[in-house]
N, C-alpha and C positions, 0 to 999 in steps of 0.2 A: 134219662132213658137213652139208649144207642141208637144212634141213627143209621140207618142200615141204607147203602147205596143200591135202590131199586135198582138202578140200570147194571148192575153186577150181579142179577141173579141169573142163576142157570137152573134150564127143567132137567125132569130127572131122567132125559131121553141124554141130554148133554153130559151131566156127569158121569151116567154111564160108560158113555163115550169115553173120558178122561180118566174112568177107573178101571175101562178094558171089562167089564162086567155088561149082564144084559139088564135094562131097564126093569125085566120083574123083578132081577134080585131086590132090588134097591125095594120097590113097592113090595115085594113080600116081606122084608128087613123092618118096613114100616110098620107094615099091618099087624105082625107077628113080637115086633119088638127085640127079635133074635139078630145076633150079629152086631159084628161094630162097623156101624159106616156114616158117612160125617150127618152132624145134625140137620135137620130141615127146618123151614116155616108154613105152616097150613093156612091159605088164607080159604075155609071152605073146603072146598073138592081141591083145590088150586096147592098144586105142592110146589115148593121152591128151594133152590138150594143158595146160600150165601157165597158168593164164590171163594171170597178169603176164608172162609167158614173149610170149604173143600180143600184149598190152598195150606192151611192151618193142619187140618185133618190128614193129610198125604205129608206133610211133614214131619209132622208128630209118630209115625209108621217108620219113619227112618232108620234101616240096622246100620251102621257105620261098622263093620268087624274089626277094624284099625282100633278100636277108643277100648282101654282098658287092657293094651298089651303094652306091654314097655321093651 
């Protein structure tokens, strides 16, 4: 199993922050299941986001316009 670095989670008031987005999107993205936004962990009520998980997530989004012009 992955051991996941508690002290690297961030709430979803913080990622919002770091997505420039407001905190419902995200909780509504959850609730609803609509949207792509990085994955979370539910402990209960208690949402969390992996930071490398966000980190991973924002890079994978990446357009380069350069890559595939010669």
């Amino acid at each position: 199993m992955e051991r996941i670095n508690t002290a690297a989670m961030l709430t979803t008031e913080q990622v919002a922050a770091i997505l420039n987005v407001k905190a419902g999107t995200l909780e509504k993205a959850r609730s609803t299941g609509v949207g792509d936004f990085p994955p979370f962990i539910r402990f209960c009520r208690t949402v969390r986001y992996v930071k490398a998980d966000v980190d991973a997530w924002i890079a994978s989004h990446r357009v380069d316009l350069r890559e595939g012009m010669a």
